[in-house]
Backbone as JSON Lines, residues from 0, in Angstrom:
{"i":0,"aa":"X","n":[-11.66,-8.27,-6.68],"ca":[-10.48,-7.9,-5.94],"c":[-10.85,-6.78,-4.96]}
{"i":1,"aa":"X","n":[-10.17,-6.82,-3.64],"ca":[-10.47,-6.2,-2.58],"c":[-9.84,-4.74,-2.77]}
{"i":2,"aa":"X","n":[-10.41,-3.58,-2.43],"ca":[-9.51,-2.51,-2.66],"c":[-9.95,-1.38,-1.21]}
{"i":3,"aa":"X","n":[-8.82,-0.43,-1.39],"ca":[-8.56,0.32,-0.19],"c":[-8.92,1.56,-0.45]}
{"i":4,"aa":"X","n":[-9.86,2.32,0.54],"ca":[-10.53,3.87,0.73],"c":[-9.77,4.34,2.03]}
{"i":5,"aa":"X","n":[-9.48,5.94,1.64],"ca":[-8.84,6.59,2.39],"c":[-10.28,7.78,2.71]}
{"i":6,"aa":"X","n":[-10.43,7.88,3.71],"ca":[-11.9,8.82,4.31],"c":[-11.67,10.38,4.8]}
{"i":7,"aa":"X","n":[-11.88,11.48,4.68],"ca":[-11.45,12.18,5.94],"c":[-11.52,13.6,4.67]}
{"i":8,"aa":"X","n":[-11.23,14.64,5.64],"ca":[-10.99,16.08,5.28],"c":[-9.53,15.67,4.1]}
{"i":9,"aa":"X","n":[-9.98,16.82,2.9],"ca":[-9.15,16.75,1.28],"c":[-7.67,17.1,1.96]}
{"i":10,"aa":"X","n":[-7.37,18.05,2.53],"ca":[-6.24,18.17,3.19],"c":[-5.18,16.91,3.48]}
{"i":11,"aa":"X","n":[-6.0,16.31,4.67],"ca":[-5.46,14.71,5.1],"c":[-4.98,13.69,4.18]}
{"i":12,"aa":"X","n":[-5.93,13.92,3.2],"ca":[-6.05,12.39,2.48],"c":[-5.45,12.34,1.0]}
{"i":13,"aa":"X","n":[-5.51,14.07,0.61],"ca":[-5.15,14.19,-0.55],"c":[-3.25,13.57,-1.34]}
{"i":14,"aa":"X","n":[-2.31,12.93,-0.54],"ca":[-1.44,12.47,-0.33],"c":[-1.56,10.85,-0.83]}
{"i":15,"aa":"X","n":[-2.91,10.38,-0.3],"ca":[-2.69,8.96,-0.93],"c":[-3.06,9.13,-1.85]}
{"i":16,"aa":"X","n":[-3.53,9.47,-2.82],"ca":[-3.67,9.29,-4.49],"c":[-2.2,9.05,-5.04]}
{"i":17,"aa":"X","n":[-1.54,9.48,-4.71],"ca":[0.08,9.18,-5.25],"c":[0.37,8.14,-4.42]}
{"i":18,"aa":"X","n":[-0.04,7.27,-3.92],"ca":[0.31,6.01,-3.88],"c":[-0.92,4.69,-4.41]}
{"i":19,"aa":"X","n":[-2.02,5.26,-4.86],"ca":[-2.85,4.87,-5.88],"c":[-4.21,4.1,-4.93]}
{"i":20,"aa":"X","n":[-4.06,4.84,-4.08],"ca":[-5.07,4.37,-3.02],"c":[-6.26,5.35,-3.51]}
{"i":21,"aa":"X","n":[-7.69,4.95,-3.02],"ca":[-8.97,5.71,-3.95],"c":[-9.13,6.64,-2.91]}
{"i":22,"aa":"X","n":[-9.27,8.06,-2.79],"ca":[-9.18,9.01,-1.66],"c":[-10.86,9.84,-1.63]}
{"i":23,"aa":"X","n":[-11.75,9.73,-0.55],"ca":[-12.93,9.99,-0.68],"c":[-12.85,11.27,0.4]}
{"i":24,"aa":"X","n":[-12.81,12.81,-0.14],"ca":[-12.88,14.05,0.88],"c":[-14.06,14.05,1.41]}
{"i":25,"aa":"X","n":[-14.19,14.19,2.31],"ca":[-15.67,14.68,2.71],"c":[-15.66,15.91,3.58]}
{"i":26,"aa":"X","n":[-16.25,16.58,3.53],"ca":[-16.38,17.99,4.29],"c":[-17.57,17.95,5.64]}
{"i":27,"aa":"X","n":[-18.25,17.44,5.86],"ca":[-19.22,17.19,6.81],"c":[-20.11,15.71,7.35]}
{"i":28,"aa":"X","n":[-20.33,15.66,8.6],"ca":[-20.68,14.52,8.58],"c":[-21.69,13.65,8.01]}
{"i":29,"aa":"X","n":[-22.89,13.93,7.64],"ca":[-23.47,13.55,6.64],"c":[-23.16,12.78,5.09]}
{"i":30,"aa":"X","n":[-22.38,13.39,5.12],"ca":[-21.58,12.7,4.02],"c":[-20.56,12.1,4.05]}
{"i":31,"aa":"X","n":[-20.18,12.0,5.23],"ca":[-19.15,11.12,5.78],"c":[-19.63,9.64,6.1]}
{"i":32,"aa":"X","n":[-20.82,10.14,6.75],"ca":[-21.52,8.59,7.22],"c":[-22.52,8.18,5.9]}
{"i":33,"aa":"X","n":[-22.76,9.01,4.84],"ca":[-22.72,8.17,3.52],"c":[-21.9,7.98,2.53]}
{"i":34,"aa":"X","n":[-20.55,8.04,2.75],"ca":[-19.82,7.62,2.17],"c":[-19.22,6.14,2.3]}
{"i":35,"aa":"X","n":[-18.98,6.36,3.9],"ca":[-18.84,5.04,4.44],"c":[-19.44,4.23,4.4]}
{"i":36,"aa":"X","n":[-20.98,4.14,4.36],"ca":[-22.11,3.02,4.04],"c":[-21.75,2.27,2.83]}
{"i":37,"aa":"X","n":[-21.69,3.78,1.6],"ca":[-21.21,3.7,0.03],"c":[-20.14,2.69,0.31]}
{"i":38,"aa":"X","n":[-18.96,2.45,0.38],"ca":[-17.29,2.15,0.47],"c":[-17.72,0.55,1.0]}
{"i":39,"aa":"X","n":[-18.81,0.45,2.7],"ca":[-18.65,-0.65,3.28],"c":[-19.29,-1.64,2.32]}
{"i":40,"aa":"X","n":[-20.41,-1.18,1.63],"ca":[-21.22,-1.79,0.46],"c":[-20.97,-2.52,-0.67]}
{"i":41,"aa":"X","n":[-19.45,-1.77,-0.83],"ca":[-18.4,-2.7,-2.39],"c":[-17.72,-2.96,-1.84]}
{"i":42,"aa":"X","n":[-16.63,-2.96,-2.5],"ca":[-15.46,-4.07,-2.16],"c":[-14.35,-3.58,-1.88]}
{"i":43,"aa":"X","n":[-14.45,-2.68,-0.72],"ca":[-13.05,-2.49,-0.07],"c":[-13.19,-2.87,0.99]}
{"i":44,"aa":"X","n":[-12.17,-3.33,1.51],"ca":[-11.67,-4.49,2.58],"c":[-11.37,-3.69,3.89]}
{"i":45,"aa":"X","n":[-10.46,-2.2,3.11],"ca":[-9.83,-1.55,4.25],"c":[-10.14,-0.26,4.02]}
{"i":46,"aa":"X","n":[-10.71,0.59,5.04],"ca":[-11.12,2.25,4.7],"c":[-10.56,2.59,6.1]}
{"i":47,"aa":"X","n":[-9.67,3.39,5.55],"ca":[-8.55,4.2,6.11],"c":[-9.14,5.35,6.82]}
{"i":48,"aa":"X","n":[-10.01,5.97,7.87],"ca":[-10.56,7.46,8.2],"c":[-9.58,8.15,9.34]}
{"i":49,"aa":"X","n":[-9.82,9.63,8.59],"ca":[-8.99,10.35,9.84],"c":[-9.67,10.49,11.39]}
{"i":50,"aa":"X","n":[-8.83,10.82,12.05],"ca":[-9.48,10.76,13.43],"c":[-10.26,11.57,13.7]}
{"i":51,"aa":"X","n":[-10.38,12.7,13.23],"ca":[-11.49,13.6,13.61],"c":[-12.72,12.98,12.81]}
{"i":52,"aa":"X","n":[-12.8,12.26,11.71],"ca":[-13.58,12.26,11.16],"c":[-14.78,10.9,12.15]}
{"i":53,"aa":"X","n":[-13.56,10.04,12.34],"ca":[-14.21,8.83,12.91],"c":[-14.68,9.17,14.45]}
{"i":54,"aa":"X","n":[-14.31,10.17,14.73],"ca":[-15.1,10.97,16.41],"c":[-16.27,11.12,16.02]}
{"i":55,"aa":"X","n":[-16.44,11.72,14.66],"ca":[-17.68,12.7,14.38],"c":[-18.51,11.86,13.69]}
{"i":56,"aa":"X","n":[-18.3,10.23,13.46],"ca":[-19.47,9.42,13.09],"c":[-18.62,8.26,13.96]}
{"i":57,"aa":"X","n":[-18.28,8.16,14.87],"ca":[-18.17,7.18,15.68],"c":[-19.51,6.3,15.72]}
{"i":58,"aa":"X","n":[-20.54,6.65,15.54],"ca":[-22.33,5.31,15.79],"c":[-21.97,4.87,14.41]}
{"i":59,"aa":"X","n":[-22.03,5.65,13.41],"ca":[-21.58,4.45,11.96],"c":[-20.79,3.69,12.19]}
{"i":60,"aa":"X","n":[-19.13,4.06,12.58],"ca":[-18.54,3.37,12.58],"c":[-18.7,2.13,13.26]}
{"i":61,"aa":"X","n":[-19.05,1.89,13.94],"ca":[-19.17,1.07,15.6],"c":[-20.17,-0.23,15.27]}
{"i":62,"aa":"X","n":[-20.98,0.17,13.69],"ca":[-21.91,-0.83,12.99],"c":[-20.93,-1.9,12.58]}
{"i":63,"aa":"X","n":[-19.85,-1.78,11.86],"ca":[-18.67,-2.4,11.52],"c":[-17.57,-3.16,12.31]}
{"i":64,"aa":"X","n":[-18.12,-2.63,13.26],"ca":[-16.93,-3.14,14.52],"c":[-16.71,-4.79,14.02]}
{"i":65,"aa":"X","n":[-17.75,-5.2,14.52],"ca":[-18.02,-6.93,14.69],"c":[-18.14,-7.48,13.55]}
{"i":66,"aa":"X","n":[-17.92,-7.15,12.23],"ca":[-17.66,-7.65,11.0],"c":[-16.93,-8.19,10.19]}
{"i":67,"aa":"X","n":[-15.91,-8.78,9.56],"ca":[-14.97,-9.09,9.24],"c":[-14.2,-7.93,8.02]}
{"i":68,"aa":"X","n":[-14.95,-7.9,7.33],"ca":[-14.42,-6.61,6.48],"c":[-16.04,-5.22,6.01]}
{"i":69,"aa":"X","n":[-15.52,-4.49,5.82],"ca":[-14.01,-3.99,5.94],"c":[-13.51,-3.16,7.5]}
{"i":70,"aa":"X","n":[-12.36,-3.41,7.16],"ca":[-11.56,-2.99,8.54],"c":[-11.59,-1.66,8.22]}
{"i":71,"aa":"X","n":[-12.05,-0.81,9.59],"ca":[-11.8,0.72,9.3],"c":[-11.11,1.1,10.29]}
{"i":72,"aa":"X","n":[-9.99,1.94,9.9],"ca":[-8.66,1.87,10.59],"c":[-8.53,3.84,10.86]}
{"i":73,"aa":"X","n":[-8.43,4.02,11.78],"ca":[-8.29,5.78,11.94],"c":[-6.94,5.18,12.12]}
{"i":74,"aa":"X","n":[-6.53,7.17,11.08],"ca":[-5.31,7.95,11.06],"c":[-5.38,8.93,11.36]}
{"i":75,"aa":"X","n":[-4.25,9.46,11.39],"ca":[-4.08,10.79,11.99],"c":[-4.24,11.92,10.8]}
{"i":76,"aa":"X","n":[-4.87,12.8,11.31],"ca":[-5.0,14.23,10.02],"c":[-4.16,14.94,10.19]}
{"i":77,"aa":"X","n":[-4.4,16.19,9.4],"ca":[-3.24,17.21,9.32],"c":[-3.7,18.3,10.59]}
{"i":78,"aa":"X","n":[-4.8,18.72,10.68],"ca":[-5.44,19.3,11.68],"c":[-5.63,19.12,13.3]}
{"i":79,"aa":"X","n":[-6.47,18.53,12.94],"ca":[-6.92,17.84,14.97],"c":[-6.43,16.5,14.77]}
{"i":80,"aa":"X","n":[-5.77,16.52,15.94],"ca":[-5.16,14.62,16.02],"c":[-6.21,14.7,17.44]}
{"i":81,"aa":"X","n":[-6.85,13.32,17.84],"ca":[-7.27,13.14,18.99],"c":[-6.95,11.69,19.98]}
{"i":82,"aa":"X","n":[-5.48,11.36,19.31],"ca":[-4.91,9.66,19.76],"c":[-5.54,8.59,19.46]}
{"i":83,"aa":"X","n":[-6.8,8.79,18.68],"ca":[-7.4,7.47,18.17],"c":[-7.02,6.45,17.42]}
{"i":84,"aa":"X","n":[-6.25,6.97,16.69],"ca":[-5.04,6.31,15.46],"c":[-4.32,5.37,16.43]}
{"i":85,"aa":"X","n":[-3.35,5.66,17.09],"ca":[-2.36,5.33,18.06],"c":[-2.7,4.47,18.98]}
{"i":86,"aa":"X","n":[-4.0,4.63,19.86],"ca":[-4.9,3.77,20.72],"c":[-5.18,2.39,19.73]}
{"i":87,"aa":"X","n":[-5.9,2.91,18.49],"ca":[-5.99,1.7,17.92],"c":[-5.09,0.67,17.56]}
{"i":88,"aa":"X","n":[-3.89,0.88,17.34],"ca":[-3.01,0.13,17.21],"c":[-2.56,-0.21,18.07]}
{"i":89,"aa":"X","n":[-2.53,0.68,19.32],"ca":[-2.62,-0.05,20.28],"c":[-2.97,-1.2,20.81]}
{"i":90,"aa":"X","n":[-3.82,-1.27,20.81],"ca":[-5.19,-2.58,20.57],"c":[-4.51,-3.77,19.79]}
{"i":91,"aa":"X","n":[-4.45,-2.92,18.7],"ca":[-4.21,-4.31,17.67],"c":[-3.22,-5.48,18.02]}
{"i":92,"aa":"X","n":[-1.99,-4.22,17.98],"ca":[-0.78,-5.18,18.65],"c":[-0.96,-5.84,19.87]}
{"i":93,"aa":"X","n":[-1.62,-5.46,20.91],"ca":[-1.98,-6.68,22.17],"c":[-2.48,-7.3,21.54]}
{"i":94,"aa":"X","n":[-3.33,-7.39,20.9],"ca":[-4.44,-8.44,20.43],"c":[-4.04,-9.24,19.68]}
{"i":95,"aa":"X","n":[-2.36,-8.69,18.91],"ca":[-1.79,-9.77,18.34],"c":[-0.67,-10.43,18.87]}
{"i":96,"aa":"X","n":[-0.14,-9.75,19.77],"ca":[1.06,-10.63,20.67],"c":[0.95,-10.39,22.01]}
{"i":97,"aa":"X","n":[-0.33,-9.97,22.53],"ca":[-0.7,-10.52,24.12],"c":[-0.24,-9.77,25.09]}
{"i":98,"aa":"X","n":[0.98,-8.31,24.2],"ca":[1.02,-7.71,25.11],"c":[1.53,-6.34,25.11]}
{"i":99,"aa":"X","n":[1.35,-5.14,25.88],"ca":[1.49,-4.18,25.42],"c":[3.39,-3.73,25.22]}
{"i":100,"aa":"X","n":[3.67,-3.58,23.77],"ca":[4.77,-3.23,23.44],"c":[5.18,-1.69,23.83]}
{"i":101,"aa":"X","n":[4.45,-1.16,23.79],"ca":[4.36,0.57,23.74],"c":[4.95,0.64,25.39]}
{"i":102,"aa":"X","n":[4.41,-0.14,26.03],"ca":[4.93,-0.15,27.82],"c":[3.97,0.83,28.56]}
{"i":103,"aa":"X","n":[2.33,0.89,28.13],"ca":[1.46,1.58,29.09],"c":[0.37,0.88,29.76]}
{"i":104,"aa":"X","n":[0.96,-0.34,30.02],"ca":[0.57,-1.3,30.66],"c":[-0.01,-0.75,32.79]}
């Protein structure tokens, strides 16, 4: 069974454990971009990272792009937001109904 990682500074993330999602803090990048290797390696489908975090290993991430799972999806932190979250969904939704809903067309 497929399961879901939440990535990012303890602050951010510490919130999904009460909804029973597996929450992985990381404090620096190094261990950010081995965590994520760790996570892409088993069997979670979907790893959730905050946006600062996914700036600061954006080349890991970017290995995953073209893969089918797992989907790694930036959110927004409690700290630095940098619109990556928002852009991405951005994306998504054109990509799923062809056109931009948001109206920044």
């Amino acid at each position: 069974m497929y399961k879901i990682a939440i990535l990012g500074d303890r602050d951010s993330i510490y919130g999904f454990a009460t909804l029973g999602m597996e929450t992985f803090p990381v404090d620096d990048i190094e261990s950010g971009e081995r965590t994520l290797k760790t996570l892409a390696a088993k069997d979670y489908a979907i790893i959730y990272i905050t946006e600062d975090l996914m700036a600061k290993i954006s080349d890991e991430v970017a290995k995953y792009n073209d893969q089918r799972l797992p989907a790694i999806i930036p959110i927004p932190g409690v700290a630095e937001r940098n619109g990556a979250a928002m852009e991405n969904l951005q994306k998504l939704v054109i990509q799923a109904v062809g056109s931009d809903i948001f109206g920044n067309d």
